[in-house]
N, C-alpha and C positions, 0 to 999 in steps of 0.2 A: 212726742212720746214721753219727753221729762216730764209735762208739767201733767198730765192725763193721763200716760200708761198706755197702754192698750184699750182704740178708741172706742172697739164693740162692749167692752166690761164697763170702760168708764159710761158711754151712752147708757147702757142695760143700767148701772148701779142709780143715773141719775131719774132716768124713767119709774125704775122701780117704787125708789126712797119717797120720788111724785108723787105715785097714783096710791101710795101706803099713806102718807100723812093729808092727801087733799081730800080722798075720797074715805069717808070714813066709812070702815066695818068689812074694807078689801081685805084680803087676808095679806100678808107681809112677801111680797116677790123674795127669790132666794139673794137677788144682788141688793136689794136695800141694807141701807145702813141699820148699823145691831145696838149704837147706841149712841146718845152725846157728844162723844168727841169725834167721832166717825162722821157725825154727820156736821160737824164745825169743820173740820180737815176735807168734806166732799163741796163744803158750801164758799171756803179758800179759794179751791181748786177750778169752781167754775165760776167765781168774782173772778179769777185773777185772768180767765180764757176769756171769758166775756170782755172786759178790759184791753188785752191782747188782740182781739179780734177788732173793737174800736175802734182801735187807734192805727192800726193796719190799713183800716177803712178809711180812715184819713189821712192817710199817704208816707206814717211813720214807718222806715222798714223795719222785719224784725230782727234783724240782725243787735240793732239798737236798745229792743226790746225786750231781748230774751233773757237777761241778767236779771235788770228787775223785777221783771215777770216774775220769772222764778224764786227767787228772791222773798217776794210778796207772798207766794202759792206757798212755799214751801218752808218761812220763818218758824210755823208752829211746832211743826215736827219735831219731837223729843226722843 
């Protein structure tokens, strides 16, 4: 929940922001990202899960993990 929030908003925002910049002339879902740094701070956010999810995968627990992670996800924020 630190690194993604609330996982229905985060899924919706990231589907959204998808199916608005791959498929061109969709109209803009209401969770897509609204500009440039929104969509750097969404693109953080799920490098740093994907990452997280890896290495999980490879038998690091996350207890270990979760500093970093975070860390990583959440440097840019000003």
């Amino acid at each position: 929940l630190e690194l993604l929030g609330e996982p229905a908003a985060f899924t919706r925002t990231v589907v959204d922001t998808r199916n608005y910049y791959t498929h061109l002339g969709n109209p803009k879902g209401n969770a897509a990202t609204q500009n440039s740094k929104e969509l750097f701070l969404l693109n953080k956010r799920l490098h740093a899960f994907l990452r997280c999810v890896m290495l999980i995968d490879l038998g690091v627990t996350e207890n270990y993990l979760r500093e970093p992670i975070l860390y990583q996800a959440k440097r840019w924020i000003v």
